[in-house]
C-alpha positions in Angstrom: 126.0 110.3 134.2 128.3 107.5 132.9 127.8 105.0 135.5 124.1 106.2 136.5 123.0 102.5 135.1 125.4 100.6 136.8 124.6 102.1 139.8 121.0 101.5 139.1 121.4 98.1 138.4 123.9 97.0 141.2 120.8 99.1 143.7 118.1 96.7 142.2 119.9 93.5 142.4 120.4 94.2 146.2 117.7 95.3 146.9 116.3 91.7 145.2 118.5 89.5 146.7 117.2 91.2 150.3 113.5 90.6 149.3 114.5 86.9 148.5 116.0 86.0 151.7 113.9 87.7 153.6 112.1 84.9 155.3 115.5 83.5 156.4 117.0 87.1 157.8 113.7 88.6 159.2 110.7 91.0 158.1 112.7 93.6 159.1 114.8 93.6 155.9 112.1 95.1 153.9 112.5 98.2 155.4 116.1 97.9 154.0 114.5 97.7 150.5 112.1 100.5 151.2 115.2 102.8 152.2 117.2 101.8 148.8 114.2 102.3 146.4 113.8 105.3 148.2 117.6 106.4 147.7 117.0 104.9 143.9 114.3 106.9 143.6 115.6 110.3 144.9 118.8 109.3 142.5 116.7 109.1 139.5 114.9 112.2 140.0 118.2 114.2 140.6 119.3 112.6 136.6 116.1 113.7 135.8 116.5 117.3 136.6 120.4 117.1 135.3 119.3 116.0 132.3 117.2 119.5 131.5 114.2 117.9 129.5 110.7 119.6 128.6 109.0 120.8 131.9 106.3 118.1 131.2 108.4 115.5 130.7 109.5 116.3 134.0 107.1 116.6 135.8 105.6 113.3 134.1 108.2 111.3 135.4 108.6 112.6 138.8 105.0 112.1 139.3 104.7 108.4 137.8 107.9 108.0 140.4 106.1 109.8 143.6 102.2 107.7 142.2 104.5 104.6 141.6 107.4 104.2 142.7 108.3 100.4 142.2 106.6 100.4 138.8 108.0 103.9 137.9 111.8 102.9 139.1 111.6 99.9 136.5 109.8 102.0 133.7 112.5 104.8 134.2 115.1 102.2 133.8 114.1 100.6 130.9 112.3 103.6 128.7 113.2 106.9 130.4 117.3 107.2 130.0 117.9 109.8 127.4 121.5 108.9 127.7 120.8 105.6 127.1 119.3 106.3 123.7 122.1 108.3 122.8 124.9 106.0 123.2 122.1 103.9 121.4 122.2 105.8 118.1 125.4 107.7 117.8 127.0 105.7 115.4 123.8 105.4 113.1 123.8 109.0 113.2 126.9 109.8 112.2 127.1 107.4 109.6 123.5 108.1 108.3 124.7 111.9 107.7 128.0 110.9 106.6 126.2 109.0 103.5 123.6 111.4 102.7 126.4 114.3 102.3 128.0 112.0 100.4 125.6 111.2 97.9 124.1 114.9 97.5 126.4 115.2 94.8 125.1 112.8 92.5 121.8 115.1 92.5 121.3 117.6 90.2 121.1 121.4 91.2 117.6 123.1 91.4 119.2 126.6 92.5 117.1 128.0 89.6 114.0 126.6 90.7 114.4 127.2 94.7 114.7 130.8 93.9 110.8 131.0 92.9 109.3 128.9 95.5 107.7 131.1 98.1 110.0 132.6 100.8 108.2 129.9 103.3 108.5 127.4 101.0 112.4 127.9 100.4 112.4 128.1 104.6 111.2 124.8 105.0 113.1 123.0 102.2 116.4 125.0 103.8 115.5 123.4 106.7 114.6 120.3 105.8 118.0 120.2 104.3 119.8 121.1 107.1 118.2 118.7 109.5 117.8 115.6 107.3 120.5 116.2 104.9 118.2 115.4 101.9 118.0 116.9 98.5 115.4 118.2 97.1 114.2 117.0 93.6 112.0 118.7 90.7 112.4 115.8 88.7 110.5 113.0 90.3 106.7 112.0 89.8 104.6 111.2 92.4 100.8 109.4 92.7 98.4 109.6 95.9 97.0 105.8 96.3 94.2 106.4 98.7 93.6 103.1 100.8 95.0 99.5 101.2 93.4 98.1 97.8 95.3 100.4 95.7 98.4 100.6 97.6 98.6 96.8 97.3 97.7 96.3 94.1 100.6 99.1 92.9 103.2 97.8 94.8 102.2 93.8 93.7 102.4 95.1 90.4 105.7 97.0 90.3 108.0 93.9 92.4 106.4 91.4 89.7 108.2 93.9 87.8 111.8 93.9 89.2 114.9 93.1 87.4 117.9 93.5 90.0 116.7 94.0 93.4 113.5 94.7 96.4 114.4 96.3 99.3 111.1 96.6 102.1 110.9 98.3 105.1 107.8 97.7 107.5 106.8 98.1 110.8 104.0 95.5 110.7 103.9 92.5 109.0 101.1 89.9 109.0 100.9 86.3 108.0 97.4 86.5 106.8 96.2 86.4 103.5 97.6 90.2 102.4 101.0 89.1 103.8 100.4 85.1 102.4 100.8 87.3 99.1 103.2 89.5 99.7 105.6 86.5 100.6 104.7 84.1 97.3 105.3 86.9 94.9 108.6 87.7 96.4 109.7 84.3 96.4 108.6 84.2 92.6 110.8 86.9 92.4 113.9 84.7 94.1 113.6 82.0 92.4 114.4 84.8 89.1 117.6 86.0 90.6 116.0 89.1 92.2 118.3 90.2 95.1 115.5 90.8 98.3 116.3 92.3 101.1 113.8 92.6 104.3 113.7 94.5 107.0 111.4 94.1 109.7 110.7 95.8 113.3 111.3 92.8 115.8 108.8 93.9 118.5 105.9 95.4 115.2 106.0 91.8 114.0 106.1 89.8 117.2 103.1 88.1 115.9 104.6 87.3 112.7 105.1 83.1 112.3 108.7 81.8 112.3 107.3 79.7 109.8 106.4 82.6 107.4 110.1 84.2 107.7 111.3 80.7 107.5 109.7 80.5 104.1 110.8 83.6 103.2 114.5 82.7 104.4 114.9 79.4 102.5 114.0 80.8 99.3 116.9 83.3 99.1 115.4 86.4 100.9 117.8 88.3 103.4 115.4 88.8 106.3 116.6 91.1 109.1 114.2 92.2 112.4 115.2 95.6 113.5 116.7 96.3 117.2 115.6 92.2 118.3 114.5 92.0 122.0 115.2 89.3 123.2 113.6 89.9 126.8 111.3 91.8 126.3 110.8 94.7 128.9 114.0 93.7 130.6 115.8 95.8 127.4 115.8 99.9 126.6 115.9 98.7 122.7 112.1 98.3 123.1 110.9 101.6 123.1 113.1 102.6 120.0 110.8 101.1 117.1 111.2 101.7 113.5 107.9 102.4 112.1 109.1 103.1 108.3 107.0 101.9 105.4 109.3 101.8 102.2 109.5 99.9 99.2 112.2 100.4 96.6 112.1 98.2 93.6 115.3 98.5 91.1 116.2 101.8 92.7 113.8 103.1 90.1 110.3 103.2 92.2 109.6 103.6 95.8 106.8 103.5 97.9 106.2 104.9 101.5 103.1 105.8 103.7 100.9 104.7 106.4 100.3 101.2 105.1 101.8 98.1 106.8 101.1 94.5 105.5 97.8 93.2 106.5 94.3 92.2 106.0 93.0 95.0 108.0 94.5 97.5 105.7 92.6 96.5 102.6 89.1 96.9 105.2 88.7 93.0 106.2 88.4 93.6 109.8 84.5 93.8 111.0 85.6 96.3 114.0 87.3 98.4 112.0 85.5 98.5 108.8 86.8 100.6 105.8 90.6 101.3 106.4 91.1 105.3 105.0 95.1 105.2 104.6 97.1 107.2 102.3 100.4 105.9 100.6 102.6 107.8 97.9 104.3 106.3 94.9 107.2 107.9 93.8 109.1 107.2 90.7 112.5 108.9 89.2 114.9 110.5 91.1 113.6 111.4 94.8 114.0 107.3 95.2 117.7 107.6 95.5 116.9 108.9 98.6 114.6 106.8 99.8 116.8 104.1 99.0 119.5 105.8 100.8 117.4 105.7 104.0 117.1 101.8 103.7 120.7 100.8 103.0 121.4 103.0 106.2 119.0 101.3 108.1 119.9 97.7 106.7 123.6 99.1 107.2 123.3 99.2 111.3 121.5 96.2 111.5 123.7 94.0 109.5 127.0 95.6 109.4 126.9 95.3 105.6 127.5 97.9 103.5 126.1 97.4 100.2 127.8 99.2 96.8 126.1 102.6 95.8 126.8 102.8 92.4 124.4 99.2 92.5 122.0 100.6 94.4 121.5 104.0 94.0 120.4 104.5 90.2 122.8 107.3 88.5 121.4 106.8 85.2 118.0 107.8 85.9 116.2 109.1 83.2 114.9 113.0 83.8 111.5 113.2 84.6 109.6 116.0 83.8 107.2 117.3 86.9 106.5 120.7 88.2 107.2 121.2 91.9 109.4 119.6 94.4 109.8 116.3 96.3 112.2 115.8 99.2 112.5 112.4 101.4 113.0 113.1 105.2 113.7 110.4 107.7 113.7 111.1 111.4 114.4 109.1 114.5 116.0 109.0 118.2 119.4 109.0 116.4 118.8 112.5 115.4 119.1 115.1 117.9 116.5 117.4 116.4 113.2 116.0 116.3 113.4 116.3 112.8 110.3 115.7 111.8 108.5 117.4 114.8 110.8 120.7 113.6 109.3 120.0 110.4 105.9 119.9 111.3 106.5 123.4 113.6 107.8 125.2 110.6 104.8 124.0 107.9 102.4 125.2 110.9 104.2 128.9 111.4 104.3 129.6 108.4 100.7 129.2 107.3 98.7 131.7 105.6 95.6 130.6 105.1 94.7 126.9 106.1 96.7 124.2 107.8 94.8 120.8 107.5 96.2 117.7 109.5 94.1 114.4 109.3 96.3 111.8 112.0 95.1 108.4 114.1 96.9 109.5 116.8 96.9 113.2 118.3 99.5 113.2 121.4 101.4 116.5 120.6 104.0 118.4 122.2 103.4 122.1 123.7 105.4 123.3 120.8 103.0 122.1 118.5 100.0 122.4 120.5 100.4 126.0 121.1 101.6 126.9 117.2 98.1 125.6 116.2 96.6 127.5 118.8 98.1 130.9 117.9 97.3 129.7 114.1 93.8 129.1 114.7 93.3 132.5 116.9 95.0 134.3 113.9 92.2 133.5 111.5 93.6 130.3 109.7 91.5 127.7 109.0 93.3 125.1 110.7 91.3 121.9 110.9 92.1 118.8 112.7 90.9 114.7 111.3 90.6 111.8 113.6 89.1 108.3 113.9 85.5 108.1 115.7 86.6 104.9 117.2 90.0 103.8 118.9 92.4 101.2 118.2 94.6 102.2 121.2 92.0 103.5 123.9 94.6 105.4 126.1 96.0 107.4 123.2 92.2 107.9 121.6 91.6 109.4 125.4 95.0 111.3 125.5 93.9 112.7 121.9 90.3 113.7 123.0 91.7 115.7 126.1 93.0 118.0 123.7 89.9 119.3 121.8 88.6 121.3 124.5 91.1 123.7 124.4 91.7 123.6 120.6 88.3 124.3 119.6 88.1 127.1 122.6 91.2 128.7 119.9 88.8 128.0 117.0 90.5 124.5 115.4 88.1 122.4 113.7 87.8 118.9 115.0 86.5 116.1 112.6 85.4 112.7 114.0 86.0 110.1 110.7 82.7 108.0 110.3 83.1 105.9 107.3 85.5 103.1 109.3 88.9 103.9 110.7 91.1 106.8 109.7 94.7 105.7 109.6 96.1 108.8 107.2 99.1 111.0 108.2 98.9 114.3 106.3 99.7 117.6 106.8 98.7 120.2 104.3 99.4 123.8 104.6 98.1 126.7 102.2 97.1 123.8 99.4 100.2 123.9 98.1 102.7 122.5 100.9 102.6 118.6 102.2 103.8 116.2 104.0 102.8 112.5 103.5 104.5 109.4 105.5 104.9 107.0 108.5 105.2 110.0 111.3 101.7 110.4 113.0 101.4 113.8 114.7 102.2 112.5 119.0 105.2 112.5 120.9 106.3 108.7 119.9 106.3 109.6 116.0 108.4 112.9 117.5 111.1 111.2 120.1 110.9 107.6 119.6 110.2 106.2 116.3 112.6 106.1 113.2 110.1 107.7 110.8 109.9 108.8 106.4 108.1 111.3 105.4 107.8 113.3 101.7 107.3 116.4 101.2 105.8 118.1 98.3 106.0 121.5 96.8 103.5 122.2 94.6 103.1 119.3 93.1 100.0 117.4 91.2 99.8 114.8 94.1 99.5 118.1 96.8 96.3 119.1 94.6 95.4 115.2 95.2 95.8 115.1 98.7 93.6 118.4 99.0 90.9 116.9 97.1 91.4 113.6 99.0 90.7 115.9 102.4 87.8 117.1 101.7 85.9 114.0 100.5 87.5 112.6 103.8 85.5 115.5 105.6 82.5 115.3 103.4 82.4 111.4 105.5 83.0 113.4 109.1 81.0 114.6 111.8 82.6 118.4 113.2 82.8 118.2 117.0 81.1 121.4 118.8 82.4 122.3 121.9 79.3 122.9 123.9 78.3 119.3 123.0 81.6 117.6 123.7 81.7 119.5 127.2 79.0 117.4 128.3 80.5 114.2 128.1 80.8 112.2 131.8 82.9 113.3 134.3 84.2 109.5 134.7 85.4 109.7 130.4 86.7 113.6 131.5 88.9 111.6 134.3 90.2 109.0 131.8 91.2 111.8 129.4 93.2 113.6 131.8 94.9 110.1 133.2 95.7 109.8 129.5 97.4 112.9 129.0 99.4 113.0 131.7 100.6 110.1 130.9 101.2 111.6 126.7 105.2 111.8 126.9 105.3 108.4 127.8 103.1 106.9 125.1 
């Protein structure tokens, strides 16, 4: 496997210096190039097989190679090489659990506590522990903010707040009038001594203005894009995004969710309409880990490692809140799906409801199947989407799996009221999960990813409440209606799906 690349590589440039001289040596030669794809081809397929990956990813791969093959033999080599992703992260991920396990003992102990959560309750935070190497905490606060307006105008008004330091963390960032704010209240905040550090995803913020982080820049503000492309699709980096949303302000309040910085979030796009998002604000001690997550992060792109005892808030004052909270980031460095495992585990161990509201539905057969079994067992599992797509072939993909869940008696929900952009989970109304992940394969395999979870807490009780007015502004699809859609739209779905590892 170690020179598989290479080899790759040194088969492509021959084969392309053949196709460029082949007016001067003879038509013939392209049957040259015919026999060394071929040979690449075969090759890959054989690393394919090696490499023991899900049946569907498999067969997803050999089939975009055998449908495509010239397109298929550069996708392989520039999105499909699980090696490539490991060599990728390593480091991250040894370092990333290296700190966590380091600063677990600054937390307090919650034995006490654990002891009289439910048995799947204590499951799930055991392994949530285990895979993300994060605490648990009974002493932080949480509050649901329930679309862009809110979110924006609570985290506005805690950086005019800061003291020492901002640390943000986004996938998207737009230089529109949302982001035109964002940028002159941090650079109020410079010009007071505020240490600001950015971190942006280099291919999320493509459009973003040089001018705009320019701006920023000048004025004192560490801006840092995360894994930069600089050609794009000739580079594997591309497909590893980070699609975090975090704010920490003075290592005392934190913010993470679905929301990115735009105008579209706050419902000022016509197509689009009212944008239904959910973001959590968390204050008191959970934040050390969410500030943990982001010094990692800025740690492997910058190779700086900042001081914890600045950074990481030990003399928090207790906080007083029934139930748990517990930060969990996932991404390819991790070589557990961490968030997917997560996800399994809430859904297994459901006794009476499991409610997921997601703008993206690409799941694995691991998932698709636990909600299957849920559904047939009698739980009320009920699934809520956007009525209209932002990304058609994933809205397709999506759809191609309602047949078969309402068949197992899932209930769909089509969003009406504008676009649905929440990522929750809620199990049993007492168990959640609230972040960047959305329920598909990217958010699973690809995408560095934060979620919280909550135990029993107020903002659980929120989020249930929050569900239901979301459903009370839904239209339930029936399955003997939605079988009667074309057979042209039943085509696309199915093109769509096969093609769901790869999205």
């Amino acid at each position: 496997m170690k020179y598989t690349f290479r080899l790759l590589l040194f088969i492509t440039l021959i084969a392309s210096i053949i196709l460029i001289t082949k007016n001067f040596w003879g038509d013939w030669i392209v049957g040259s190039v015919s026999v060394l794809f071929t040979l690449s081809i075969i090759f890959i397929c054989i690393v394919i097989f090696l490499e023991n990956r899900h049946p569907s990813h498999t067969i997803t791969w050999l089939v975009v190679l055998g449908g495509f093959p010239l397109v298929g033999f550069f996708f392989y080599l520039f999105f499909g090489r699980n090696i490539k992703k490991r060599r990728l992260f390593e480091k991250k991920a040894l370092l990333d659990e290296k700190a966590f396990l380091e600063i677990e003992g600054n937390q307090r102990s919650y034995q006490d506590k654990i002891e009289h959560m439910g048995n799947h309750q204590q499951l799930l935070f055991k392994l949530a522990h285990r895979l993300g190497h994060s605490p648990i905490s009974f002493s932080t606060k949480t509050k649901v903010l329930t679309d862009g307006i809110e979110t924006f105008e609570h985290i506005f008004q805690e950086i005019k707040k800061a003291k020492h330091h901002i640390h943000l963390e986004y996938y998207i960032v737009r230089d529109d009038e949302v982001g035109q704010g964002l940028k002159n209240i941090l650079i109020e905040k410079a010009t007071e001594g505020v240490e600001i550090r950015f971190l942006y995803d280099a291919v999320g913020c493509w459009k973003l203005s040089k001018e705009y982080i320019k701006e920023l820049s000048k004025s004192g503000i560490e801006m840092v894009p995360f894994l930069p492309v600089k050609i794009p699709f000739l580079n594997n980096k591309i497909n590893f995004r980070n699609h975090r949303k975090i704010v920490v302000i003075d290592g005392e309040v934190g913010f993470v969710g679905g929301l990115n910085v735009g105008d579209e979030y706050l419902g000022r796009d016509s197509y689009f309409g009212y944008w239904r998002d959910t973001h959590l604000l968390i204050k008191g001690e959970a934040v050390r880990t969410l500030q943990m997550i982001f010094l990692q992060d800025w740690y492997y792109m910058t190779d700086k490692k900042l001081l914890p005892h600045l950074y990481l808030a030990p003399n928090l004052e207790p906080l007083e809140e029934t139930g748990g909270v517990q930060l969990i980031a996932s991404g390819p460095d991790n070589k557990w799906d961490v968030i997917k495992n997560l996800f399994f585990s809430m859904i297994i161990s459901a006794k009476e409801s499991i409610w997921i509201a997601s703008p993206y539905f690409v799941p694995d057969e691991d998932i698709l199947s636990a909600l299957k079994v849920a559904a047939l067992s009698g739980i009320d599992v009920r699934l809520l989407v956007p009525k209209r797509p932002d990304k058609k072939i994933v809205y397709y993909a999506s759809r191609s799996y309602f047949p078969e869940l309402l068949e197992a008696g899932v209930k769909v929900y089509e969003y009406e009221k504008g676009f649905l952009h929440s990522k929750i989970i809620i199990v049993d109304y007492e168990l959640a999960s609230i972040g960047t992940a959305n329920m598909d394969m990217r958010s699973f395999h690809l995408n560095f990813e934060v979620n919280a979870f909550l135990y029993r807490t107020g903002s659980t009780q929120k989020l249930v409440d929050a569900y239901i007015n979301d459903i009370n502004h839904s239209r339930e699809i029936i399955l003997e209606q939605f079988s009667k859609r074309s057979l042209p739209v039943k085509l696309f779905e199915s093109g769509a799906r096969l093609m769901s590892p790869l999205l």
